[in-house]
N, C-alpha and C positions, 0 to 999 in steps of 0.2 A: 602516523606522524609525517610531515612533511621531508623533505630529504634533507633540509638546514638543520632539521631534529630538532624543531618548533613544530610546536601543538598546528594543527592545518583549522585557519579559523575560519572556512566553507565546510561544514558537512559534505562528506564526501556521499553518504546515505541519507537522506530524508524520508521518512515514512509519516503518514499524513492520516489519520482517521476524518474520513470525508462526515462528519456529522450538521446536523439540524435542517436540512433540506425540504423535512414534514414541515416544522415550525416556519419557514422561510415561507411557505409556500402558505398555510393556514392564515398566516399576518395579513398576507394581499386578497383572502377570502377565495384562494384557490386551492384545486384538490393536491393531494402532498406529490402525485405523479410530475405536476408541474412543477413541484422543487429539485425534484429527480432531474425533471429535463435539463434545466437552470445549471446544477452542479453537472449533469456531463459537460456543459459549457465552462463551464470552472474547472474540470479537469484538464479540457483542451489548453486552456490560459496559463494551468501553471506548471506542466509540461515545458512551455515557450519559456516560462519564468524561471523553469529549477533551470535548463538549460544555461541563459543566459547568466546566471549567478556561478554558473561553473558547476552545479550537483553531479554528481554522477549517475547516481542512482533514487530513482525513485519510486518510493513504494505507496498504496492506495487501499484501505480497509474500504471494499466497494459495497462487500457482500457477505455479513457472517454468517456463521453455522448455524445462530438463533436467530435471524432475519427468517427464516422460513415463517416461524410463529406469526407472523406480524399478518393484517390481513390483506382475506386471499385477494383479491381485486389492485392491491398492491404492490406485492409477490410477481401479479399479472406481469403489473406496469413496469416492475424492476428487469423482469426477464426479456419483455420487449424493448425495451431499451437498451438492457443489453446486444439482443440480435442487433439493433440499430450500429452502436458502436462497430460491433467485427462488420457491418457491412459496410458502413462509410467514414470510419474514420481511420481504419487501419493503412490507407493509398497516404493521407497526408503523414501520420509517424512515420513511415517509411522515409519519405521524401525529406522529411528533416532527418534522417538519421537514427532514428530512436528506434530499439528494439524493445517488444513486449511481450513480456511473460505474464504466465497465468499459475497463480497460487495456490491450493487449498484441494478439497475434497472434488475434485472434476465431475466422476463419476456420477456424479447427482444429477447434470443437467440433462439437457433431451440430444436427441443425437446431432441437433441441426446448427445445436451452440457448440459444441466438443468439435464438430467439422470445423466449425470458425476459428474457434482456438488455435486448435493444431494450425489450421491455413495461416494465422495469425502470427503465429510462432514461429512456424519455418518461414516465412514469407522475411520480417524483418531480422530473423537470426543474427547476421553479419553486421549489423549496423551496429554502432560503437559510441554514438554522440552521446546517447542516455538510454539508459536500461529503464525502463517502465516495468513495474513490478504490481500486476493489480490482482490484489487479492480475494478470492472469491469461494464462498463457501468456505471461509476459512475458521480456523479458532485454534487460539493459541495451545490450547490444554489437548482439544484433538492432535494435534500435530503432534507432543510428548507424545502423548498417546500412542500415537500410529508408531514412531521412532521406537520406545520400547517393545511393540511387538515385532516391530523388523530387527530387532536384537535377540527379542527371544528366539525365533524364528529361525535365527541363523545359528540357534545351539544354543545362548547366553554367552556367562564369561566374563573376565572383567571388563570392564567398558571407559574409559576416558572423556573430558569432556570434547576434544579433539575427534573420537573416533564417533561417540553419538552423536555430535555435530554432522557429521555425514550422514547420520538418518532423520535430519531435516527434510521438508521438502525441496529447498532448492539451497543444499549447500553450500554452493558456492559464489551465494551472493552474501557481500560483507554485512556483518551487523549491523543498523542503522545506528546512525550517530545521532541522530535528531527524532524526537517522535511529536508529531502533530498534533493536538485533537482541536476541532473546530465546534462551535457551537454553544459555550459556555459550560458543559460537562466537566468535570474534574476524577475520570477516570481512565481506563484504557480498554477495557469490555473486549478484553480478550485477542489481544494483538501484540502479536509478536511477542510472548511472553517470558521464552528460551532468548530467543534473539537480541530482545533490549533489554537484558541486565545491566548494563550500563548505559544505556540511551539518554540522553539529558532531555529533557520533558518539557512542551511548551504548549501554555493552554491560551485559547482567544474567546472572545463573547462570539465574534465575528459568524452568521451563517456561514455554513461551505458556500454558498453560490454567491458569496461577497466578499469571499479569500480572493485575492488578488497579489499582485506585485509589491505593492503595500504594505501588505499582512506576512507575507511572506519574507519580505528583508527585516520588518521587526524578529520575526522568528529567529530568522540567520544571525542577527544581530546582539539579541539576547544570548545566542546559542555562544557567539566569539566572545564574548563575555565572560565566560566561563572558566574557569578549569579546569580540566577533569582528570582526578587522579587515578580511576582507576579501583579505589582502595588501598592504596600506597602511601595513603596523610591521612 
């Protein structure tokens, strides 16, 4: 809530499922790694854009736990892509302010990405303008998952939604207030599952690599529109 104790009509959270990027990129008769490339350019843009709308925080389904499946020559492109990103885009977040974090099952990748991360991590720590939340090898049900055995783990007992909430991966980023998906899908495929029980839900035809400034204030727009009680009406 806002400090007037009116509803705050900017999400202060936005989480965004980056989808249709294959499809994006098949339309033009090219391979889906070029729609890959496309949407890291659209991530860059709406960074600039949660920003200037005042977001706080922004979250990025890059990379789930069942992407692996997908094929291997893919997979390739995804992962050098990703090296691209921790190599040259982390100098400009910085320089805007933006801190970025990394979400999900880490241990999966090769040692030369997890260097990057970490570098990535600590390098913009301190920066305060916008938390960048990108989530990779993630999935929402893993996550419970892992939560309930760091509870068992620690003996059992009774547990609250407060104190399991600290066996999230990153606790202490707020709930998302807004969840995204791009691409005309009308699902959530395993994002943030614990975290947006109350998320108000906003679906576009739009490719990711055609999200823009645009697409993004109809989002915020639809989202002030809203009410959200909570479960209290």
């Amino acid at each position: 809530m806002a400090a007037d104790g009116k509803a705050r009509k900017t999400p202060f959270h936005v989480g965004i499922i980056m989808d249709g990027n294959g499809r994006w990129a098949l339309r033009r008769g090219m391979p889906r790694v070029f729609g890959h490339q496309a949407g890291m350019k659209a991530l860059e843009e709406t960074v600039d854009n949660a920003h200037e709308l005042g977001i706080r925080y922004l979250s990025v389904y890059a990379f789930s736990t069942e992407n692996w499946k997908r094929m291997p020559d893919e997979v390739a492109g995804l992962m050098g892509l990703f090296r691209l990103y921790l190599k040259n885009k982390i100098e400009k977040l910085h320089r805007k302010g933006a801190r970025i974090r990394f979400v999900g099952k880490l241990d999966a990748f090769n040692v030369d990405i997890l260097d990057g991360v970490r570098y990535a991590e600590e390098y913009t720590r301190e920066n305060k303008e916008i938390d960048l939340i990108v989530c990779v090898n993630y999935g929402g049900r893993q996550e419970i998952v892992d939560a309930v055995n760091s509870v068992l783990a620690e003996g059992g007992g009774p547990v609250t939604v407060e104190t399991f909430k600290g066996k999230m991966y990153a606790p202490d980023i707020p709930d998302p207030d807004l969840l995204i998906r791009t691409g005309g899908e009308l699902r959530m495929s395993n994002f943030w599952l614990w975290e947006g029980a109350y998320s108000e839900y906003y679906f576009t035809d739009a490719y990711w690599p055609d999200f823009d400034m645009a697409e993004l204030k109809r989002a915020v727009e639809s989202y002030a529109s809203r009410e959200r009680r909570y479960g209290a009406a």
